[in-house]
N, C-alpha and C positions, 0 to 999 in steps of 0.2 A: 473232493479236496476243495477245501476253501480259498476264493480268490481274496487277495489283500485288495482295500479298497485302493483306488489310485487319488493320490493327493494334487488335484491341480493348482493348489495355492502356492504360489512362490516362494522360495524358500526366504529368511530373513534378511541372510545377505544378499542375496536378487533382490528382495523388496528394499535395502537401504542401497544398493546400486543405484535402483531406477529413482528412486528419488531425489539421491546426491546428482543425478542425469539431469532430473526434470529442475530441480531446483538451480542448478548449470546454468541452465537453457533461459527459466525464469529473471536470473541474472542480468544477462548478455542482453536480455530482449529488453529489461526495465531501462539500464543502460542506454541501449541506442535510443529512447523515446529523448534525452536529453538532446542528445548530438544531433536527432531531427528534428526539434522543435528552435535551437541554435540556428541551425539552416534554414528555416521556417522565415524566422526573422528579420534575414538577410532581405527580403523583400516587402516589409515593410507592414508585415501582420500585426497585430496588440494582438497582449494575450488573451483579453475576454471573446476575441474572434477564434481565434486558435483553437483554446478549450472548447468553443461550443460544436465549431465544425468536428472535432475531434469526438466529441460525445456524440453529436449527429449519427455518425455513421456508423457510432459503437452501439448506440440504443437498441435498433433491433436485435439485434445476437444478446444484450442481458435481458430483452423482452423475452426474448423466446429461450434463454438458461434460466430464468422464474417459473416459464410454463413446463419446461421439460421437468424439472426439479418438485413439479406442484403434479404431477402425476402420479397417482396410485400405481402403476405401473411399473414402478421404479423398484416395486419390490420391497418398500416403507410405506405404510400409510401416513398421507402427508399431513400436518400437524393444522386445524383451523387456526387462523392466524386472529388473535385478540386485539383490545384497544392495545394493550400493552406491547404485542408484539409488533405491530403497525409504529410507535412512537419508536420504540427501539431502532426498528428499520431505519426510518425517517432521522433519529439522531444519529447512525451508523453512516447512512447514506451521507451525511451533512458533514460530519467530522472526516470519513473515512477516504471518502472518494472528492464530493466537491470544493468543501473550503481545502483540503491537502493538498488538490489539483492543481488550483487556482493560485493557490500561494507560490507553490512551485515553479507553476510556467512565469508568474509575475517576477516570482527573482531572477530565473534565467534569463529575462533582459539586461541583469545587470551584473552575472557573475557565467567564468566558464562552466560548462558541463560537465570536467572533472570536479570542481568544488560543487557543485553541486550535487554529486553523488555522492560524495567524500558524506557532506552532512547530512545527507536522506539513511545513507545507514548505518547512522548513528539513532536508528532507531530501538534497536535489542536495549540500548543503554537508557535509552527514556521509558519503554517500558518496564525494567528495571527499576528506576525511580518513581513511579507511579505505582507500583509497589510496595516500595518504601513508605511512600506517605501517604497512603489507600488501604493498605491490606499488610500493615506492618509487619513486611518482608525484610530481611537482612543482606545487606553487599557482604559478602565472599572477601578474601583477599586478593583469590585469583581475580574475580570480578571485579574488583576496585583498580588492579593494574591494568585490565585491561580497557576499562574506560579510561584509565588516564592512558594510554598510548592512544587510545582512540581521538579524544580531543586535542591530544594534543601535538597527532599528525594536522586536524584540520587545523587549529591555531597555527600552524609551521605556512600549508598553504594560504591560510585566509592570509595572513602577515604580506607573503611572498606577492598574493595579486593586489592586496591594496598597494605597495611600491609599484607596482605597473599599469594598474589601473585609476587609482583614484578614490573616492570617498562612495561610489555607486557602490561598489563592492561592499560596504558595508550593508547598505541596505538590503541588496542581494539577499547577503549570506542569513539577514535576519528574518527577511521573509521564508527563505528555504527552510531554513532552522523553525519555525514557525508552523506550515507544513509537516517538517518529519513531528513535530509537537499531536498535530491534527492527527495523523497516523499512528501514534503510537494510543490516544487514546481508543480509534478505534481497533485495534488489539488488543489493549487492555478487558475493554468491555466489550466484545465479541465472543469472546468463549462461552458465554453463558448463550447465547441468542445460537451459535454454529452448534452446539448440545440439540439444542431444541428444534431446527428449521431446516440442521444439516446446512455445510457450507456451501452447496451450488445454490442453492435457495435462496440464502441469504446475500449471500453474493448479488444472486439477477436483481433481487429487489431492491437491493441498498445502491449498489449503481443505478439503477433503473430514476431511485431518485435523483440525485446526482446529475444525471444527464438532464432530467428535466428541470433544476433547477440550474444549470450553466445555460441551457439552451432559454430559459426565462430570464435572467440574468442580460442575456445578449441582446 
């Protein structure tokens, strides 16, 4: 009698579980980096200090998520990385992780950590627009309404802390906004590079730069 093979792969709705999980998690966690870098400040940090300590202590862990990721082992053979792909890296690392970073902790000196999250994800909507005028893509209507609720919850709050706080807020909001810009194009142009490199790869390498240009920076 023949045995059925056993399927150890998760079933769909387990695998969209665990990622509606991880992505939770991903959440909550990008979040509190605002609320502790706010606290941060309290004592009298700039953010080119910030970033770099912050990148200090993250560099070895994407050193060594490049090496793990760069192993045959893995079950992929790992892809020889060309000039092209090396420049790719280097512009993903620049847009994606360090000028993003940096822009960001620069405006959180000048706006709360709610508005600051408020316009970091408003990044689905820029990528969206890059789209449009890259890859003549079309807005939806659902999509067109939903970016206007989106903006124009933050125009509600940006309005709300410039009466409280002042004229800083503006600059804040633009460097933030500036950042989610930096981010969204590395998403745009990462899909091709995460294809070929596989995303832990790309990841250790493109942060990898990033850390060393904050930490050179500093």
């Amino acid at each position: 009698m023949a045995v059925a093979p056993v399927n150890n792969q998760p079933t769909a709705p387990k695998s969209i579980a665990i990622g509606v999980a991880l992505a939770t998690v991903g959440a909550v966690a990008f979040s509190g980096k605002a609320i502790i870098v706010k606290l941060a400040y309290r004592h009298g940090v700039d953010a080119v200090t910030l970033i770099m300590l912050r990148m200090l202590f993250a560099l070895p862990f994407f050193l060594a998520m490049a090496w793990w990721a760069s192993r045959s082992s893995t079950g992929r053979t790992p892809v020889r990385l060309t000039r092209k792909d090396w420049l790719g890296v280097a512009w993903l690392g620049v847009t994606g992780y360090y000028l993003a970073s940096f822009l960001d902790f620069a405006g959180l000196q000048y706006i709360t950590a709610s508005l600051e999250r408020l316009i970091l994800y408003l990044n689905p909507t820029l990528v969206l627009l890059l789209g449009v005028v890259f890859a003549g893509r079309h807005v939806g209507r659902a999509q067109a309404l939903g970016m206007a609720i989106s903006y124009g919850g933050v125009l509600l709050v940006f309005g709300h802390e410039v009466t409280l706080q002042g004229a800083d807020v503006a600059l804040g909001a633009v460097l933030v906004f500036l950042s989610a810009v930096s981010y969204a194009l590395y998403l745009f142009y990462s899909g091709e590079m995460v294809q070929r490199l596989g995303s832990l790869r790309l990841v250790g390498l493109a942060t990898t730069v990033a850390c060393l240009l904050c930490i050179a920076q500093f």
